[in-house]
C-alpha positions, 0 to 999 in steps of 0.5 A: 650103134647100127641098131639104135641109128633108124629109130634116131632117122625116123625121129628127126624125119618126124621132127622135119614134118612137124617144122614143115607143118608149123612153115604151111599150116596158117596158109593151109588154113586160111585157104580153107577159111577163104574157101569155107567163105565163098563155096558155102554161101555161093547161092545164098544171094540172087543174081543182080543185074549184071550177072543176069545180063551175062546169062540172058544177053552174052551166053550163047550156045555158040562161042562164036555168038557169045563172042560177037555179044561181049563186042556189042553188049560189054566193057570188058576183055574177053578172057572171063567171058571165054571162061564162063561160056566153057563153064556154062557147056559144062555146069549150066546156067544156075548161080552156082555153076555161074559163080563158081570161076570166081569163086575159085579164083577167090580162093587161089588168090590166098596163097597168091597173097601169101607169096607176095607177102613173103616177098615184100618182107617174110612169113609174118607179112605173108601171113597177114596178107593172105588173111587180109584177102581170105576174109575182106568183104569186097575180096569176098563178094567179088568172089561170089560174082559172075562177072570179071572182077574175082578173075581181074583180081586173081591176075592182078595178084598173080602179076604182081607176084611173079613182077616181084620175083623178075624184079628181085632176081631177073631171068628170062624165064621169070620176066617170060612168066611176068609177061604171060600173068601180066596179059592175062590180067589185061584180058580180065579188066581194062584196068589192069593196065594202070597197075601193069605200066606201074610195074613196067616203069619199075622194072625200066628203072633198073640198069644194064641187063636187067634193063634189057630183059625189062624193055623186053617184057614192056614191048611184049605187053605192049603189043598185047595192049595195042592187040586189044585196042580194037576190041576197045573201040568197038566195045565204045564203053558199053553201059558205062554211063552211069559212071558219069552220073555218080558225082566224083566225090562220092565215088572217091568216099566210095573208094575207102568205104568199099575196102573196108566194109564191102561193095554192099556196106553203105547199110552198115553206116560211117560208125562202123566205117570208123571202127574198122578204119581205126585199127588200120590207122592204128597199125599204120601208125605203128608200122611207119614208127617201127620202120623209123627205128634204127635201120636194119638189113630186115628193115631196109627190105621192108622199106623197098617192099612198102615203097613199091606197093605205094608205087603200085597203088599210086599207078592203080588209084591215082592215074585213073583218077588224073585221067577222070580229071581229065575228061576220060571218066571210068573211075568207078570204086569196083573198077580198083579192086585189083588196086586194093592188093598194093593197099593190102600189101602196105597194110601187111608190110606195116601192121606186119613188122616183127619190129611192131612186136605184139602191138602189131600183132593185136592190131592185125589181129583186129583188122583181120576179126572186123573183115571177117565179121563183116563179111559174116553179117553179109551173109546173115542180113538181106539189107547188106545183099544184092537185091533179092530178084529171085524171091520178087520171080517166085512171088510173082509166078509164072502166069498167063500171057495175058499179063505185063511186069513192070519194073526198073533197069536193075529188074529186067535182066534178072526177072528175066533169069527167073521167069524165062519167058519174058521179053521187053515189050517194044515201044509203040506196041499195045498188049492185051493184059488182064494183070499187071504187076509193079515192081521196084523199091523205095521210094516209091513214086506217089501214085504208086498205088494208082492203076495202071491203066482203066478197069484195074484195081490193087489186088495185093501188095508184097516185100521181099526184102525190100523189094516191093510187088504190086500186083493189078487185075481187071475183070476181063483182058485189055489192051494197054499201051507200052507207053501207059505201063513205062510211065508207070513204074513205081519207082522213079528209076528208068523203067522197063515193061516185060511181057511173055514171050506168046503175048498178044500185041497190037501196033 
């Protein structure tokens, strides 16, 4: 019998692995999936505009410099920019290294999710939350972005997880780690602060010492929030006018039309819009009519998790929108996507449900293959990317000084990524060109193909993916004046001249 024993150990030994394996294997790989998905396409798209803006005008060689431009020049805490100025001593400035912060935070917020889905109603909900954030297109192209929002969105998902645990069991060490996740989300996005009071106002609900330990926590990320207060008066609301000029009914179609086909999925067009909102619908259908069955211990948990969600989502959504009512109008779609986790969460608890059983299953399934395919056709389709600023540089080249770019706001700070070089030409100044090249994109203005100025002529014409390069020669240098190359930009977009850095100028 003493002999038989150790193979009978290492047989159930082998039988433990095998269970542990089938618990983490879906998390395993949809981790990989989400990591496959931001890492492999990581340079496929040119930097924008507000990426190139973080290189050419925030980065700088010392932090203290970079510090002094995200007051001057930004709208955001400070944290991301912190991360990117380290990452950028270490990796460079290339768009790799540039987006690669966000991209990892992309991919960690997978098991973030996962641990918030266990949370709220078990190992399916996990698990169906977690695919939901490993291949929805605006998870992933926010992860394939230098800028705040992959960061914001990893915070957010890492408060609400850690607001979870202090909610269902409260100590101090879990209400310390609350804290410390919740601040962390507030340095990453001004927004963050309507989903950190949501959770702040649920846990005050509570009585007696989970109260205390409550009121604690919200004093605490208080006096966080009153730490950035100045930051926020300095910063005014950098750039953020257009905000203001996107009429509000359209941001709020936005809102919807973002979660469910991806910041760029307005190409795309409503057809599709409705094909992936119908199983959503579907699965909430079937969700709230198996939460309305008979009443169980499993079902009374995955009321109280859908309840704080919609809570959650309400806080994140519905008070910027009142505020923007009010006068106070930051309501832009990209400034919700920490807000669109709560939406995830309701999603997963519903369509989730072991009481859905397989109808719910199919259905989740659905919603899972549509996020997917369309973040695939992103990367497949240059109309559904962001514009391709990198290919417009290489057409135009690096050319002499005797030369002037024209182009609209979004071109400035990303042709100046590429050809560096290029700075803006002051107003009231003259330079002495014999080329001057157009860019923008349709539509055009009507006298696009006009000369600039006397003694050009249209030498060529080029696309690149939608982007368009006109480029006028003279025979000889000229002198042309700021204001004749501002008014002719050949798209109806507030313009911008860039020329090269040794130019000749004349007043």
């Amino acid at each position: 019998m003493s002999a038989a024993a150790p193979p009978l150990a290492h047989a159930g030994s082998r039988r433990d692995a095998a269970a542990e394996l089938a618990r983490w294997w879906p998390l395993a790989a949809l981790t990989l999936l989400a990591a496959v998905l931001r890492l492999s396409t990581l340079d496929l798209q040119s930097l924008w505009y507000d990426e190139a803006f973080t290189v050419v005008r925030d980065l700088h060689p010392g932090l203290i410099s970079t510090l002094h431009s995200v007051v001057h020049t930004e709208n955001n805490p400070p944290l991301w920019y912190l991360i990117a100025w380290a990452d950028s001593r270490v990796l460079g400035t290339g768009a790799v290294a540039l987006r690669l912060p966000s991209a990892l935070c992309g991919i960690a917020l997978v098991p973030v999710a996962w641990g918030i889905g266990s949370e709220l109603a078990g190992r399916r909900t996990a698990t169906l939350m977690a695919a939901l954030v490993a291949v929805n297109p605006l998870y992933v192209w926010y992860s394939q972005e230098a800028r705040p929002y992959g960061l914001y969105v990893f915070t957010a998902g890492l408060a609400i997880l850690c607001f979870l645990r202090a909610d269902r069991a409260p100590t101090r060490s879990r209400m310390a780690l609350f804290v410390l996740s919740a601040a962390l989300a507030m340095l990453s996005h001004y927004f963050a602060v309507f989903l950190v009071g949501g959770m702040i106002l649920w846990l005050l609900r509570a009585p007696g010492e989970r109260r205390r330990l409550a009121v604690g926590a919200a004093a605490a990320l208080v006096l966080a929030g009153l730490a950035l207060l100045p930051l926020v008066i300095a910063q005014g609301g950098h750039g953020t006018q257009w905000i203001g000029r996107w009429s509000l009914s359209s941001r709020l179609q936005a809102i919807p039309q973002y979660y469910l086909t991806g910041y760029s999925g307005g190409p795309l067009g409503h057809g599709v819009e409705l094909l992936v909102a119908l199983p959503v619908l579907a699965g909430l259908v079937i969700g709230v009519r198996a939460l309305m069955g008979a009443p169980s211990a499993d079902s009374a948990r995955e009321r109280e998790g859908l309840l704080v969600m919609l809570w959650l989502a309400a806080a994140g959504i519905l008070v910027p929108l009142a505020l923007a009512l009010l006068g106070a109008d930051y309501l832009a779609p990209r400034n919700l996507v920490g807000a669109m986790l709560p939406v995830s969460a309701v999603i997963a608890i519903l369509v989730g449900s072991p009481r859905t059983g397989r109808a719910g299953a199919l259905v989740g399934t659905l919603i899972v293959l549509a996020s997917l395919v369309i973040t695939i056709d992103v990367n497949l389709s240059p109309r559904l990317q962001r514009g391709n600023w990198r290919s417009l540089a290489h057409a135009i080249g690096r050319g002499p000084a005797t030369r002037a770019v024209t182009t609209v706001q979004l071109g400035e700070t990303p042709l100046q990524y590429y050809l560096p070089g290029l700075r803006s030409l002051r107003r009231g100044t003259k330079v002495l060109v014999d080329e001057v090249d157009e860019t923008g994109y349709a539509p055009l203005r009507r006298d696009a193909t006009r000369p600039p100025a006397a003694g050009f002529v249209l030498a060529s014409r080029e696309d690149r993916d939608g982007l368009i390069l006109l480029r006028f020669t003279s025979s000889s240098p000229r002198f042309v004046s700021e204001a004749e190359l501002r008014r002719h930009v050949i798209t109806p977009a507030h313009p911008e001249v860039l020329v090269p850095g040794d130019a000749r100028l004349s007043a």
